[in-house]
Structure formats: structure tokens, C-alpha cells
C-alpha positions in Angstrom: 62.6 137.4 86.5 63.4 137.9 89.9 66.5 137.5 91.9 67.2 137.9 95.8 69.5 139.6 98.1 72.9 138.6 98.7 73.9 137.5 101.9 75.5 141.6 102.2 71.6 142.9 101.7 72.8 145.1 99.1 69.3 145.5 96.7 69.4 142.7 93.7 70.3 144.1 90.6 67.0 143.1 88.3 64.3 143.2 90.8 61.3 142.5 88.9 60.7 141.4 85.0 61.1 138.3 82.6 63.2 137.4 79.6 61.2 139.6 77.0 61.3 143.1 79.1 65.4 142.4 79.2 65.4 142.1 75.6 63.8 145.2 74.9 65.7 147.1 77.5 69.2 145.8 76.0 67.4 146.6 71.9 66.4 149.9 73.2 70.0 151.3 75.1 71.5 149.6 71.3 69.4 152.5 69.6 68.8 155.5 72.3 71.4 157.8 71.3 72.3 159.0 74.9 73.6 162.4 75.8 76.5 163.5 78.2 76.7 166.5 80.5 79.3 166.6 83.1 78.9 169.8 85.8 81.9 170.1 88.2 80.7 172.8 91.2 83.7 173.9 93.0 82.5 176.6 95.4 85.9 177.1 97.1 87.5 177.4 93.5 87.7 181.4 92.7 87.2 182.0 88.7 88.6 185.2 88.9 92.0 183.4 91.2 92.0 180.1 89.6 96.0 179.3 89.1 97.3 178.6 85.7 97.1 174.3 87.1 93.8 174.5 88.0 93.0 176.1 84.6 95.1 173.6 82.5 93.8 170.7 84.6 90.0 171.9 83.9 91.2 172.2 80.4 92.3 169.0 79.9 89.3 167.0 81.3 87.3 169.3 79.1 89.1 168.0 75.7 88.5 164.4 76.6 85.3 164.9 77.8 84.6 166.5 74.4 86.5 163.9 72.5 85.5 160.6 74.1 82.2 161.3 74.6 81.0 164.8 72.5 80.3 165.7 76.2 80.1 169.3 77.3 82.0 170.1 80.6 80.5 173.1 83.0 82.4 174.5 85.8 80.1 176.1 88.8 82.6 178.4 90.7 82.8 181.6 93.1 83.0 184.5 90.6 
């Protein structure tokens, strides 16, 4: 299966394969189990001066990380 550039030459989305390979790529991501890590790196942000906001905002995405996805949530800061 192949399919061109649009007129915006922005790469094609399938850009080489046939009907069978697409079937086993959409039977296979049905089955993977799939794991998600989300790393925010905040160099400016100081752990040890982080305001009670930034804390409860951090805190927040972490809980629906954790429940819509099972995700883990990592924060890279200045100590």
C-alpha cells in the first residue's frame, strides 16, 4: 500500500505496506499491553522552593495519570 504527499509535503502517513501487514499491525496494538511513563524535567523548578501550587498542580496530574492510565509520573527538578 502506498500513498503520496499531500500538496503541503508533509510525509504520507502509511508509506510502504499492503492490506495484510495493516491487519497485523491493528491485531497486534489490540493485544500489546502498552506501558506509560510520563517524565516532566523542570530545571528552573526548585524541589526544595517548590510553592504549595506547584506542589498541588504536580499532584493532581499525578492522580490522573495514575488513574487513567496506571501511568507513573517523574518530576526532574533542581534539588
Amino acid at each position: 500500500m502506498h500513498r503520496g504527499t499531500g500538496a503541503m509535503h508533509r510525509p504520507p502517513g502509511i508509506e510502504v505496506g499492503d492490506d495484510a501487514t495493516l491487519r497485523s499491525l491493528q491485531h497486534r496494538a489490540r493485544v500489546t499491553r502498552t506501558r506509560l511513563e510520563v517524565t516532566i524535567v523542570q530545571p528552573g523548578l526548585s524541589a526544595a522552593r517548590a510553592s504549595a501550587a506547584q506542589l498541588q498542580l504536580l499532584a493532581c496530574a499525578e492522580t490522573y495519570l495514575y488513574e487513567t492510565a496506571n501511568a507513573p509520573l517523574e518530576v526532574l527538578c533542581s534539588s
